[in-house]
Structures are given as C-alpha cells and as structure tokens.
VMD Tcl script that draws the C-alpha trace (Angstrom):
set ca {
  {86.09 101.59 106.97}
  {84.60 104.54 108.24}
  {86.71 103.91 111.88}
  {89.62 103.83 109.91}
  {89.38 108.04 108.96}
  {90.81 109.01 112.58}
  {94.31 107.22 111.92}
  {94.26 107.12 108.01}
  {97.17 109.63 107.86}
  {99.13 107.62 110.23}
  {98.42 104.48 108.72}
  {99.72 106.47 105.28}
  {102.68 107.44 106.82}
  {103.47 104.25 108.92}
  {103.32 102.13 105.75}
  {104.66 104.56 103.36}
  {108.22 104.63 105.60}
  {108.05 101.03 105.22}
  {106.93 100.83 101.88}
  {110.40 98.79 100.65}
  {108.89 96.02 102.94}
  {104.95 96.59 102.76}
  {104.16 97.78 99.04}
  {107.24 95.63 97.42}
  {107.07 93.00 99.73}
  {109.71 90.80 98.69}
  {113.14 89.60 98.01}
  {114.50 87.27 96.19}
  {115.48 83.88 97.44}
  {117.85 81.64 95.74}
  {114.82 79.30 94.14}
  {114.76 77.60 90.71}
  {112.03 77.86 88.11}
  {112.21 77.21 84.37}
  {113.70 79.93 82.29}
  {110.70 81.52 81.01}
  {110.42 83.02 84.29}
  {112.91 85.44 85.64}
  {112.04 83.78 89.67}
  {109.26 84.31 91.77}
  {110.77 85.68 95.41}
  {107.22 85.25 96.97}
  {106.36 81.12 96.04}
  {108.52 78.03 96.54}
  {105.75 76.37 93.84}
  {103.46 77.83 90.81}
  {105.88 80.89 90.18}
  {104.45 84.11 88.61}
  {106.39 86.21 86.26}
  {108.35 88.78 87.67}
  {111.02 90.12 85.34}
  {115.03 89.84 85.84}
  {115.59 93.07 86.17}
  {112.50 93.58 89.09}
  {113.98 90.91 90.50}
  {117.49 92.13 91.17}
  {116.02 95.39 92.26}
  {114.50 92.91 94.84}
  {117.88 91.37 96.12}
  {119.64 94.76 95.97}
  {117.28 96.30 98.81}
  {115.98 93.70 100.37}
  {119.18 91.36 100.90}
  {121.52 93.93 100.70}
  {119.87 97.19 101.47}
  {121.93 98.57 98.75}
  {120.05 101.47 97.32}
  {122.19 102.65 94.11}
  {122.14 99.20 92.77}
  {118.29 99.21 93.13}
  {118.11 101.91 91.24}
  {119.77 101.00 88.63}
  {118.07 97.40 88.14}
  {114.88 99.54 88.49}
  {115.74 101.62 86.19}
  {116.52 98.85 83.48}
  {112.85 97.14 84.83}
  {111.19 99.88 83.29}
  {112.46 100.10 79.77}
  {112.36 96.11 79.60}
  {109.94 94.77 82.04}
  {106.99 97.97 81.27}
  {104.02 95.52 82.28}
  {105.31 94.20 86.09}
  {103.39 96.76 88.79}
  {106.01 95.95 91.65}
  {108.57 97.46 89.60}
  {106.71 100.88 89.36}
  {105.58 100.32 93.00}
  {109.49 99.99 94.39}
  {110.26 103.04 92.51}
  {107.24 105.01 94.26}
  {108.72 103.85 97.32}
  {111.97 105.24 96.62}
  {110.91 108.21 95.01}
  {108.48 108.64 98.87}
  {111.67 108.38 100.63}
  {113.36 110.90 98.79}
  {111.07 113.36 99.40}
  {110.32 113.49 95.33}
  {106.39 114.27 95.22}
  {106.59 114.42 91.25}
  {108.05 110.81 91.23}
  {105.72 109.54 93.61}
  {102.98 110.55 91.58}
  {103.73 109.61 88.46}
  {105.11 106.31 89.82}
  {101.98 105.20 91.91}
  {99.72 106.19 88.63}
  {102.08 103.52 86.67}
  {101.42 101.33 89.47}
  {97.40 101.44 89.44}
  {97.56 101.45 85.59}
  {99.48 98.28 85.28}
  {97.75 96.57 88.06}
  {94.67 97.09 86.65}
  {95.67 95.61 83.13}
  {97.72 92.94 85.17}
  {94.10 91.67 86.18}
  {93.60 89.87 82.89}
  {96.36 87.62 82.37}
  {97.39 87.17 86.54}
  {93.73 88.05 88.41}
  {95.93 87.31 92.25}
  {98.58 89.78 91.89}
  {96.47 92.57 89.04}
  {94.50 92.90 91.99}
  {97.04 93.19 94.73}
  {98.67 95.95 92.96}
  {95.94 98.00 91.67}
  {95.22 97.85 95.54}
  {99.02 98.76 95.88}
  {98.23 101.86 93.76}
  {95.41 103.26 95.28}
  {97.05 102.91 98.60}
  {100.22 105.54 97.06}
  {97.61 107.50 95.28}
  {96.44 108.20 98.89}
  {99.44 108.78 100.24}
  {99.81 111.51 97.32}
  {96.84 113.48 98.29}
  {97.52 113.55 101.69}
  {101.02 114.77 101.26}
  {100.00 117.60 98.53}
  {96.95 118.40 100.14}
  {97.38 118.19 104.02}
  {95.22 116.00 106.56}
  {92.52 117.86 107.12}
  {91.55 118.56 102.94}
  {93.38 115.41 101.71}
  {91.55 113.09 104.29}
  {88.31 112.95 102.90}
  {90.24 111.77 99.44}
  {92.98 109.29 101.01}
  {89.93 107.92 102.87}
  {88.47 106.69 99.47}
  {91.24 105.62 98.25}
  {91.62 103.32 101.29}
  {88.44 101.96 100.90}
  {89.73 100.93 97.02}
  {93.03 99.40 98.59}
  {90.74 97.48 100.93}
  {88.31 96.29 97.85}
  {91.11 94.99 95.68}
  {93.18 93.42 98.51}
  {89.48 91.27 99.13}
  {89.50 90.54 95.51}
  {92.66 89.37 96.02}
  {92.24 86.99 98.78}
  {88.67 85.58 97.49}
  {91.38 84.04 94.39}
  {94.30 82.91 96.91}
  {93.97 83.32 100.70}
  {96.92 81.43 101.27}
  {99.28 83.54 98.51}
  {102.56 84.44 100.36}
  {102.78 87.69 98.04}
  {99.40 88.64 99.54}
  {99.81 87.65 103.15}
  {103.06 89.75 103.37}
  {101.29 92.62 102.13}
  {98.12 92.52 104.09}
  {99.73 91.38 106.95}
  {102.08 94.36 107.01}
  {98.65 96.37 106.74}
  {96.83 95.40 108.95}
  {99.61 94.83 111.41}
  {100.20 99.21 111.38}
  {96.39 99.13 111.32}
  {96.21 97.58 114.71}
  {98.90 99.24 116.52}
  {97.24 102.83 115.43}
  {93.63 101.96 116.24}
  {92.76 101.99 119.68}
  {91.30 98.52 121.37}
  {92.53 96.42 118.08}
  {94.25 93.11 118.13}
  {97.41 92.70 116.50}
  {97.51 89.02 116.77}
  {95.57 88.16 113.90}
  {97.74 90.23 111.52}
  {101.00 88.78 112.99}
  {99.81 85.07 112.68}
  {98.98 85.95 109.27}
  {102.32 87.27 108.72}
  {104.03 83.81 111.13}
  {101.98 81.24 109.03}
  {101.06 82.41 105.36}
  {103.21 85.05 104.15}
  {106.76 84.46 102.54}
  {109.38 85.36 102.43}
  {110.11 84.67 106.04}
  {112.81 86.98 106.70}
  {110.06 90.06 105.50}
  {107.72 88.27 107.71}
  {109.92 88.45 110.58}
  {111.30 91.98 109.82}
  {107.43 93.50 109.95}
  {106.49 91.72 112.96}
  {109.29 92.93 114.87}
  {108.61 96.09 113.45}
  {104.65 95.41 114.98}
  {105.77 94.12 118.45}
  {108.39 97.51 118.56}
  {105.61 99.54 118.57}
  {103.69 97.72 120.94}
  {106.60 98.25 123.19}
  {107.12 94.17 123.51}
  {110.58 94.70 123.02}
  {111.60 91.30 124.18}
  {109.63 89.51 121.37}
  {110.63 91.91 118.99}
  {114.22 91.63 119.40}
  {113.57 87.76 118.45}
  {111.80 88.28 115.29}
  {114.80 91.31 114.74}
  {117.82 88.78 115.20}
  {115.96 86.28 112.79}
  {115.44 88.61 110.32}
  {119.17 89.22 110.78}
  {119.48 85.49 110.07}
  {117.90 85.46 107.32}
  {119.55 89.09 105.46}
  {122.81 89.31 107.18}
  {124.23 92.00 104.97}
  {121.23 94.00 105.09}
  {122.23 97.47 107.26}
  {118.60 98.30 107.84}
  {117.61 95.47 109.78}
  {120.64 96.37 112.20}
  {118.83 99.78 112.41}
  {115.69 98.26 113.16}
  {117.45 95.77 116.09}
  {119.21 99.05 117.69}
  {115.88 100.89 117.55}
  {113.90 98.15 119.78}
  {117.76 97.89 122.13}
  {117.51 101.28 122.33}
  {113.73 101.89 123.52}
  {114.20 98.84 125.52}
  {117.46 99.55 127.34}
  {115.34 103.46 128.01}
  {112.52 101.35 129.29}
  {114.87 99.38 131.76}
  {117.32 101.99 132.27}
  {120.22 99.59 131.56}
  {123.30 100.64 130.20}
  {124.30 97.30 128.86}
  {120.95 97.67 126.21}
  {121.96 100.85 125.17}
  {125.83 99.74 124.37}
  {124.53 97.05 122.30}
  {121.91 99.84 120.69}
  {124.81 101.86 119.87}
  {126.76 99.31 118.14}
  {124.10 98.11 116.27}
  {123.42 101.71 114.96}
  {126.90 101.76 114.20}
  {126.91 98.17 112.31}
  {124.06 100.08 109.82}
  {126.20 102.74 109.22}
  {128.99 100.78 108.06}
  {126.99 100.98 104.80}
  {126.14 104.28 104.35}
  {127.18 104.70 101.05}
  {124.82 102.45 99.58}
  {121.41 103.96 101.87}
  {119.28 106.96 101.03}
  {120.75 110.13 102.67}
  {117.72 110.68 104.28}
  {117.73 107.58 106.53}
  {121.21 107.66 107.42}
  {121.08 111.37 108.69}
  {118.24 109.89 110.54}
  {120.35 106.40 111.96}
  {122.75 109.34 112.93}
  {120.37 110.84 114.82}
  {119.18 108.37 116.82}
  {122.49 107.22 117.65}
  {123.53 110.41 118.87}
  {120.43 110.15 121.28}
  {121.45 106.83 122.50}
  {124.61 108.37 123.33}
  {123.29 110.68 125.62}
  {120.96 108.53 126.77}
  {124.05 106.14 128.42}
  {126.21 109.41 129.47}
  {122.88 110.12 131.24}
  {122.44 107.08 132.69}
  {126.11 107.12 134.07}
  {125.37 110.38 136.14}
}
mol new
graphics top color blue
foreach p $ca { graphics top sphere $p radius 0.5 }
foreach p [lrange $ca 0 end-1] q [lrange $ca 1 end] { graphics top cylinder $p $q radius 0.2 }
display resetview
C-alpha cells in the first residue's frame, strides 16, 4: 500500500465525487423478495436486508438522479432503518457534495460504527462498510487537514479500507454489492497510478458486479479518463439504457462527446456534447446546485469550443 501514498489524495477525491456510485453502489431494480425484506438492489438471489426507506433513497438518485427526494427517503432511513450503513454512507456522500464538512464527519463515523456492528449478524456487507467508513474518514482528514499533514492519516485509513474490503471478498468473491464497490476502486486506482492496468478492475466490474447499469456507468467513467472515448461512449449510452431518466448519466455522455469531439476537432461531437449537457439540465431542479453550476460550466466551454472551431 505504501505505492498508493503518491495518489492517495486523488484517489480520495476521484471516488469521493463519485461517491453516489462508488460508496452507495446501487439502485434499486424492480426484483421480488418476500416481505420481510424491503429488496435487495445488489442480488437477483439470497437478498440481504436493506430497509424501505434506504431503498427508495436508492431509486431516487440512482434511477432518477433526483436529489430532494433522496433526501427525504434518507432522512426517514435514519429514524427507522438506524442499523443499515449504506444509508449513513449515501448521506456522507451528499453531505461531501455539498461542501458540509460537519455532515461528512459525523455521517462517515455512523457509517464505520454500524458497519462494524453489521459484522455480526451480515459478516459480507459489516465488512464492506466498515471499509466504506474508513475510506470517508480519510477523505475527512484530508479535507480538514490538507495533503501534506492529512496524508500520513488518510494513508492509514486506506490501508483499513483495503483490510476490510479483503475480509469481504475471502466471505463472497463473487458478491455483486462488493464487485461494484471494489471495482469502482480499483478502477480510479489504476487510472491515477502510473504503469497500472485497468483491465482487471473493469472485467471485475463487466462480469461480477450488479447492478449493470452502475457497472456500465463506472467503466465509462474509467475508459473517459483513459481518453478511450470510443469505448466509453458505449458503456455511457448503455448506462443510458438502463437509467433513462437519470440527468447525470447525460452529463457523463456529453463529458466523453465533448473531450472526444476536442480530441478530433469535429464539430458534429461537440453539437451532440452540447445537447447532451443540455438534456441534464432539463432537471436541474432536482440536482445539487453545486453540480449543475458545474454542467453549466462545461457547457459554456463546449460552446466556445465549436465557435472556435468554426473560425
């Protein structure tokens, strides 16, 4: 682990921005279980109990990117669901995005806490959480402390996220809950760290992890930042296919049209970029102000990238 210190701020950030996808890692398909259990998004067989409430929080951002409804279901998860870790870990997430250092620190102690007591009763997911925990603890202490004080300390705490996601895998290699998360990972692992191969991490995420759209969604997210824009537009548009009404994976499609159509210096790229960014922003009401000022931002660029392009 000790290569890892070089990049562990960027690997904090990286997955922290994508913590909806990489720390939650879910959303909830239409699957039946029996009524004890409020639905498992993760497994099509031997469901684990998530609570209703967790789980609508799970359809409102991750079919529908629809942020004020999350919150509300999360906040609902709390009072009734106090034992279910991804509930404390979405709202860590949120409370990341918003800038809210407080929340995020209160939230990814909640998060360790009930992961570790998780352990006892469900030994797969206790573990995958506590690890969940530790990785948001780290991303704490680099935040309040800065990289060059806090790195010693996220460092550790990587090392912990590393131990329990092991302790993890030894129970289930093949869990779908676990695959998503690790393969998310060690997918921003690889495309930080020099010389690394990414194409373990995405065939983890292609063969083991579930849901598929998530799947999809992080490796295009992986092949955008290799710059293999072509492949990552396919895994983009399925993702599409799979959460049509989601405005953030229409962001993530004009982001690769955009750097692609820049690449090839085609106008025709860039149009499409444009609309796409304009397809997210349809739903702007319902996304954190944060990423839509962002969206905005980067559509504006791709604007002036094809009035540039015209000269």
């Amino acid at each position: 682990m000790t290569k890892l210190f070089p990049t562990s701020q960027i690997v904090f950030t990286k997955l922290t921005k994508l913590a909806q996808a990489t720390l939650t890692a879910a959303a909830a398909l239409n699957l039946w279980v029996t009524p004890s259990l409020a639905g498992d998004p993760f497994r099509s067989s031997e469901p684990h109990e998530i609570g209703a409430n967790t789980e609508a929080a799970f359809k409102a951002i991750f079919q529908q990117g629809n942020y004020p409804a999350a919150e509300r279901y999360l906040k609902q998860a709390l009072e009734k669901e106090p034992n279910e870790p991804l509930a404390y870990a979405m709202q860590a997430s949120l409370a990341y995005a918003k800038g809210d250092l407080t929340g995020l620190n209160n939230y990814s102690k909640q998060t360790l806490e009930t992961g570790q007591k998780l352990i006892a009763n469900d030994p797969l997911r206790g573990n995958l959480y506590t690890a969940v925990g530790h990785f948001f603890e780290g991303a704490v202490i680099l935040t309040r402390e800065g990289t060059v004080k806090g790195a010693p300390q996220a460092l550790s705490r990587l090392r912990q996220v590393y131990k329990y996601l092991d302790q993890a895998e030894a129970i289930s290699p093949k869990d779908p809950e676990l695959n998503l998360l690790k393969g998310y990972m060690d997918l921003m692992l690889s495309v930080s760290l020099p010389f690394a191969n990414p194409d373990e991490a995405i065939g983890r995420l292609e063969t083991s992890a579930a849901p598929k759209y998530l799947a999809d969604r992080g490796i295009a997210i992986g092949y955008r930042d290799l710059k293999q824009y072509s492949q990552a537009l396919d895994y983009a548009n399925q993702a599409i296919n799979g959460t049509p009404d989601n405005p953030e994976v229409y962001y993530l499609k004009a982001q690769i049209l955009k750097q692609q159509g820049r690449r090839e210096k085609s106008q025709q790229l860039l149009r499409e970029a444009i609309a796409n960014f304009d397809k997210a922003l349809t739903k702007k009401s319902q996304l954190p102000a944060s990423l839509v000022k962002q969206i905005e931002r980067e559509r504006t660029s791709a604007v002036n990238q094809l009035n540039n392009s015209g000269r």
